[in-house]
BALOBA-1460 file (C-alpha; in Angstrom, 3 decimals):
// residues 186
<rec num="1" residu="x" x="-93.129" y="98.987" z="77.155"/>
<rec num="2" residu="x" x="-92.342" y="98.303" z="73.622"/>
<rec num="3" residu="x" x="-95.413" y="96.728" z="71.917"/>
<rec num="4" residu="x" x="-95.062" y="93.722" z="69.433"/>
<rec num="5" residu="x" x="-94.913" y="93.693" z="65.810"/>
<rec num="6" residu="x" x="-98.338" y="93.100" z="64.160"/>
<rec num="7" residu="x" x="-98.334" y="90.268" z="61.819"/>
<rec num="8" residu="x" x="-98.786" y="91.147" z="57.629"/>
<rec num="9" residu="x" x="-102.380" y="89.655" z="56.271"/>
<rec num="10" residu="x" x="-101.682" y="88.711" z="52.645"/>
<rec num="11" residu="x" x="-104.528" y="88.008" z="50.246"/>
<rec num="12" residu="x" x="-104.061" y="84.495" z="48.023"/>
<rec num="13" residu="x" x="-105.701" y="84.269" z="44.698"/>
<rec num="14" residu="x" x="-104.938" y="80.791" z="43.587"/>
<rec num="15" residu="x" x="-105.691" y="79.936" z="40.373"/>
<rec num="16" residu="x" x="-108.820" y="77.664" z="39.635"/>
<rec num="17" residu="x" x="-110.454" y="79.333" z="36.456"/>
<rec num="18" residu="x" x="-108.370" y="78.569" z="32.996"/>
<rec num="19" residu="x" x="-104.732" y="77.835" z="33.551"/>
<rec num="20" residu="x" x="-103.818" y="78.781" z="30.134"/>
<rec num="21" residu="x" x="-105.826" y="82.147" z="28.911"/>
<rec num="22" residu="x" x="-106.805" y="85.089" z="30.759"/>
<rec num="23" residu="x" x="-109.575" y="85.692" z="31.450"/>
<rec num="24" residu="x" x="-111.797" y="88.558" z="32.445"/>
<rec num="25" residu="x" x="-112.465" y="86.654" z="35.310"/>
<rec num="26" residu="x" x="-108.794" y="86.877" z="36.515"/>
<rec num="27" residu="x" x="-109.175" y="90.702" z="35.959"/>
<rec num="28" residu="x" x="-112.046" y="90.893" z="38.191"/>
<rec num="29" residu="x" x="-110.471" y="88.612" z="40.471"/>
<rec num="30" residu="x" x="-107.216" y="91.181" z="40.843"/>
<rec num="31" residu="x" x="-108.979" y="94.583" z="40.841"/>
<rec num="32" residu="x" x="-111.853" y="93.452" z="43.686"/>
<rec num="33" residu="x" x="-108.758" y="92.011" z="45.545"/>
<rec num="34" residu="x" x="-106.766" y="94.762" z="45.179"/>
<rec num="35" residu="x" x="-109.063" y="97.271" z="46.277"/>
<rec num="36" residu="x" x="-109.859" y="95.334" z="49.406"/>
<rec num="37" residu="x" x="-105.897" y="95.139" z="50.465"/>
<rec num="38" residu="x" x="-105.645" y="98.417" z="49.679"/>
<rec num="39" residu="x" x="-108.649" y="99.069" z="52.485"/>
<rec num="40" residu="x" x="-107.614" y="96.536" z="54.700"/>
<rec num="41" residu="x" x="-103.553" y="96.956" z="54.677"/>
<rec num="42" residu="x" x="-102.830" y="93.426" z="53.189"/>
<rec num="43" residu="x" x="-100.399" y="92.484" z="50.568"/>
<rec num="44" residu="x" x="-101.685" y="90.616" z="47.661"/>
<rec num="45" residu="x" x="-100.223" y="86.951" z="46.391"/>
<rec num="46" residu="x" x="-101.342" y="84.945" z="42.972"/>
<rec num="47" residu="x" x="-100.635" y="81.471" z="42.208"/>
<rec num="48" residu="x" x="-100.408" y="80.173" z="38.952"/>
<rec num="49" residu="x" x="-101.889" y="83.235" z="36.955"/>
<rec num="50" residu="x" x="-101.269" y="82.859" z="33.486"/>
<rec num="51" residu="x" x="-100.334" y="86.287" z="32.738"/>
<rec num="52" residu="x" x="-99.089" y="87.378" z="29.452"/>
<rec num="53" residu="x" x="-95.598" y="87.037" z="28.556"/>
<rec num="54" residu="x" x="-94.329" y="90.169" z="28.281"/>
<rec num="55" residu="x" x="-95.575" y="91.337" z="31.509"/>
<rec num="56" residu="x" x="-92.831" y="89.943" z="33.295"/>
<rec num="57" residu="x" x="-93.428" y="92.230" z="37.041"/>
<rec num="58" residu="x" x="-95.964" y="93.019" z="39.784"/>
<rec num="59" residu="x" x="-95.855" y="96.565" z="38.407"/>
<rec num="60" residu="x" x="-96.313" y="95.982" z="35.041"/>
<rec num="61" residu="x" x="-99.372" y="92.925" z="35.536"/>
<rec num="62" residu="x" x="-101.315" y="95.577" z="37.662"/>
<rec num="63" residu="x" x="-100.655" y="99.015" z="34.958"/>
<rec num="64" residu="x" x="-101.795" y="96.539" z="32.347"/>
<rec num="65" residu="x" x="-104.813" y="95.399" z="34.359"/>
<rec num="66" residu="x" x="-105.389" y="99.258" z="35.735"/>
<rec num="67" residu="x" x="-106.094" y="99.692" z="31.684"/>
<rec num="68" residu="x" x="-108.532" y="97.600" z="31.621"/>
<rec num="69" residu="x" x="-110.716" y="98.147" z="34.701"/>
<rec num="70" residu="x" x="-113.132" y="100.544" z="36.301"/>
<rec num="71" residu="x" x="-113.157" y="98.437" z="39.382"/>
<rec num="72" residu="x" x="-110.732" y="99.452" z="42.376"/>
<rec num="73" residu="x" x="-110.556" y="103.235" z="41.371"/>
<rec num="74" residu="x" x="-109.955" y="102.404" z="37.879"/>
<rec num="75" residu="x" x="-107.101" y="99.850" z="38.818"/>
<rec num="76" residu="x" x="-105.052" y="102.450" z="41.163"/>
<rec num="77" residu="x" x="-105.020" y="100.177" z="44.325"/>
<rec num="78" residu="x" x="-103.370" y="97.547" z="42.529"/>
<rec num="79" residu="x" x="-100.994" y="99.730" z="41.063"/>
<rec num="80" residu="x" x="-100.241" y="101.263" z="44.064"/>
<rec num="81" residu="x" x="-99.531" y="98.151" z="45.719"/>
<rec num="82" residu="x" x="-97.425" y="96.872" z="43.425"/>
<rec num="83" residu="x" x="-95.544" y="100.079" z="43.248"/>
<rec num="84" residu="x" x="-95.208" y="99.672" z="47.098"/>
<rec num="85" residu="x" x="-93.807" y="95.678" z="46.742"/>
<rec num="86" residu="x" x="-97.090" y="94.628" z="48.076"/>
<rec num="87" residu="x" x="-98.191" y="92.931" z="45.217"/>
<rec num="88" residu="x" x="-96.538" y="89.534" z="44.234"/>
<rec num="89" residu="x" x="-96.759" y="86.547" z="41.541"/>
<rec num="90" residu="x" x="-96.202" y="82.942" z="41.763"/>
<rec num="91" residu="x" x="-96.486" y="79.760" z="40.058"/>
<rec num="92" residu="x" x="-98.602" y="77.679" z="41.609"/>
<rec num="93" residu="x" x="-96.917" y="76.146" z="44.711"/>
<rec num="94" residu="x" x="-94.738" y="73.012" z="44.677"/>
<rec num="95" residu="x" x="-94.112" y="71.751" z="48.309"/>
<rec num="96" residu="x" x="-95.642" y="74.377" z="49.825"/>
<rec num="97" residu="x" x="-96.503" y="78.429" z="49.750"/>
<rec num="98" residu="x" x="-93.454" y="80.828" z="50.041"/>
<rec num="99" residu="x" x="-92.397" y="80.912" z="53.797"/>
<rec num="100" residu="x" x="-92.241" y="84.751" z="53.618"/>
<rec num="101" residu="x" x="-96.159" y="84.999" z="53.140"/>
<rec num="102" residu="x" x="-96.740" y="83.066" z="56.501"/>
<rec num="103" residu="x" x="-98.642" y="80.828" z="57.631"/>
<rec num="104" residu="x" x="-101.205" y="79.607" z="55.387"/>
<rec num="105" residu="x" x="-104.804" y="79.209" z="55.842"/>
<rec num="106" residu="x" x="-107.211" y="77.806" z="53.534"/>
<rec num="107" residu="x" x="-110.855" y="79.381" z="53.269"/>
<rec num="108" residu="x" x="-113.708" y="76.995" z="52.265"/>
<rec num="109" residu="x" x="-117.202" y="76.595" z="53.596"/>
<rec num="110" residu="x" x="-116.235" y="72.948" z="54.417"/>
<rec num="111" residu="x" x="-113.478" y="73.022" z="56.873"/>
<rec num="112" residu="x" x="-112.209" y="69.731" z="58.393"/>
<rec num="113" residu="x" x="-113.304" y="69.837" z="62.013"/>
<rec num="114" residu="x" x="-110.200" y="69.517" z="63.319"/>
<rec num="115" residu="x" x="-108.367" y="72.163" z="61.443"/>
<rec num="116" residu="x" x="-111.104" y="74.425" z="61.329"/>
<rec num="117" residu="x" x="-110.475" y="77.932" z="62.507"/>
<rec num="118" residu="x" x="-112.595" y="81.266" z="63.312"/>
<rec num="119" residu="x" x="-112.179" y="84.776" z="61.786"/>
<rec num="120" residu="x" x="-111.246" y="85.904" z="65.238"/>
<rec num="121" residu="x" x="-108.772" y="83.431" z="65.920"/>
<rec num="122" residu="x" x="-107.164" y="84.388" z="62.572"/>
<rec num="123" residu="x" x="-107.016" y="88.164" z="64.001"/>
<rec num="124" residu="x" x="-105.652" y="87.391" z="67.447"/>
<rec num="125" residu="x" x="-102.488" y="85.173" z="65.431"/>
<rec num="126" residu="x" x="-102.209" y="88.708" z="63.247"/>
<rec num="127" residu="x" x="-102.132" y="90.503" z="66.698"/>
<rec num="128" residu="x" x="-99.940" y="88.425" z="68.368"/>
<rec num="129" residu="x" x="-97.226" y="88.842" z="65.487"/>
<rec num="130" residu="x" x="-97.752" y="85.789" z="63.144"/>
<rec num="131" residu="x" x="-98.176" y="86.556" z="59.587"/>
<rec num="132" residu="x" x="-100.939" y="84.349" z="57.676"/>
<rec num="133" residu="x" x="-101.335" y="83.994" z="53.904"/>
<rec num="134" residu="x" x="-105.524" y="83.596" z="53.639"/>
<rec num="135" residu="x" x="-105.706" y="81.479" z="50.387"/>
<rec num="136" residu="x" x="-108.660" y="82.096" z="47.815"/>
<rec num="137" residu="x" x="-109.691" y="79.130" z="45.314"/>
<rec num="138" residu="x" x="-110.811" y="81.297" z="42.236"/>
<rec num="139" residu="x" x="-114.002" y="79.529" z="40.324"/>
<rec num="140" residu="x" x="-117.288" y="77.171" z="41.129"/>
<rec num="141" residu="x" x="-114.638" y="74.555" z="41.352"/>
<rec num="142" residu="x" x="-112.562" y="75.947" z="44.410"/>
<rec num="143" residu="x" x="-109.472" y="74.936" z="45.666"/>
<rec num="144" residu="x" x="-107.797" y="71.644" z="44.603"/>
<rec num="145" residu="x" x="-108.178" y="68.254" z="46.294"/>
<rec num="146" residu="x" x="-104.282" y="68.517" z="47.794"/>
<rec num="147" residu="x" x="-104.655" y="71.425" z="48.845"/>
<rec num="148" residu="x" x="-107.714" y="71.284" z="50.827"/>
<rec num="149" residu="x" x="-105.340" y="68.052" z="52.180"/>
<rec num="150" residu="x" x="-102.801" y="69.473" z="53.469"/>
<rec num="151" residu="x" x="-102.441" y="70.551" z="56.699"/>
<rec num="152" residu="x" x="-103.483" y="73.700" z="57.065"/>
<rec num="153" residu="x" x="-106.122" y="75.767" z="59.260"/>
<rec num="154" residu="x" x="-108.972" y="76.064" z="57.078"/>
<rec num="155" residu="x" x="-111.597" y="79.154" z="57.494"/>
<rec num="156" residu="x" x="-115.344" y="79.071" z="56.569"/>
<rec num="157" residu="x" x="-116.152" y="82.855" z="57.506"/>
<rec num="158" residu="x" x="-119.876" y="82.066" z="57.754"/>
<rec num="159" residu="x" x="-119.618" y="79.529" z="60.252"/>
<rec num="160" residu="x" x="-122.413" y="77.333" z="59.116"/>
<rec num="161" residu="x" x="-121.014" y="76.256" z="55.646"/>
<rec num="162" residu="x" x="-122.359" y="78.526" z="53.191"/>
<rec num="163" residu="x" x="-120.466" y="78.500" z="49.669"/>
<rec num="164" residu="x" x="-119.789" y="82.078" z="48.986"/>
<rec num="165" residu="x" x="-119.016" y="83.621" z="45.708"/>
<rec num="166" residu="x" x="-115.357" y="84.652" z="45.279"/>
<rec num="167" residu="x" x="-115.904" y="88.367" z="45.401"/>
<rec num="168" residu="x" x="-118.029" y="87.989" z="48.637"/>
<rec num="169" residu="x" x="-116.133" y="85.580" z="50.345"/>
<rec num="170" residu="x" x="-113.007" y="87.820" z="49.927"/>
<rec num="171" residu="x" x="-114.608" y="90.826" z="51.398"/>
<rec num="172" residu="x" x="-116.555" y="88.714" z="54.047"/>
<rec num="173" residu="x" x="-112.995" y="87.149" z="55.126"/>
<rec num="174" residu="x" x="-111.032" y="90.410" z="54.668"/>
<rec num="175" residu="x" x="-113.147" y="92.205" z="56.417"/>
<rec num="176" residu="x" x="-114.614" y="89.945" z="59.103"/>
<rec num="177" residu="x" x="-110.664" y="89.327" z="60.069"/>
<rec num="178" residu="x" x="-109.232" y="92.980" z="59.716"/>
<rec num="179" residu="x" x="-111.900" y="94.339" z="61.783"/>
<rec num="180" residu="x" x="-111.443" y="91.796" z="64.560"/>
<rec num="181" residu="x" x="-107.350" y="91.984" z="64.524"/>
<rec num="182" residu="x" x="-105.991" y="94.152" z="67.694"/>
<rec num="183" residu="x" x="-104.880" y="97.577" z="65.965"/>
<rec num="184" residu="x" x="-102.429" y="100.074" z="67.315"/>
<rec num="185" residu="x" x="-104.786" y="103.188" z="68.377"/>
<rec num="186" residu="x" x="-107.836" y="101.306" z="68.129"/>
């Protein structure tokens, strides 16, 4: 009996800190969330980075970060999922995420009640062959007003509404949903 494709997990880092510079933040941001879809077997999705100019590909953003980083083995993961397509950039999203990411689902500690989902229900759509794009606001300010909107699932990994720091809630989420997904040989 042939068994049915697993659905991809991609990690979204939208935007939130300065949409202009930089910053070591974003840095931080890319290497932690590299490393953890390097662990996990996710791909990894920005919105509305401002990168420098004349890094114009995955592969070159993450060498150029890799230079600059201790975290995430000094950069590798990120550089070895770039090198592996795994790694992509967008601007931030005008009618809607790219299809090919799946489905989104929005992570906040203040779901709406009735699009609020669970960790584990997140895992058994992964299992069942849907792909889901988990989107990260990056910042104390979170993700935008229209966003949080829309009408998408929306995640609060603790269950109880605790705000999370970005670097926590992405391993928390991760994690939490990776661990619970049905896995070939597991």
């Amino acid at each position: 009996m042939a068994r049915a494709r697993e659905g991809r997990l991609t990690v979204g880092l939208y935007n939130t800190y300065d949409p202009v510079r930089f910053a070591e933040a974003h840095r931080r941001a890319l290497a932690r969330a590299g490393a953890l879809a390097h662990a996990f077997d996710c791909n990894l999705a920005t919105f509305g980075f401002p990168y420098p100019p004349e890094l114009s590909t995955p592969v070159e953003i993450a060498a150029w970060v890799a230079t600059t980083t201790s975290i995430g083995e000094a950069g590798s993961y990120l550089v070895a999922l770039a090198q592996a397509s795994r790694f992509m950039v967008f601007p931030f999203p005008e009618g809607g995420f790219p299809p090919q990411l799946g489905a989104p689902i929005i992570t906040t500690p203040t779901p709406a009640k009735e699009r609020a989902t669970t960790p584990a229900a997140v895992a058994r759509r992964l299992g069942g062959g849907e792909s889901v794009l988990l989107i990260f606001g990056l910042g104390h300010r979170g993700l935008p007003r229209e966003l949080l909107s829309a009408a998408h699932p929306q995640l609060d990994v603790s269950g109880k509404g605790a705000a999370l720091e970005t670097a926590t809630a992405l391993g928390a989420v991760v994690g939490g949903v990776s661990l619970l997904r049905p896995r070939k040989g597991r």
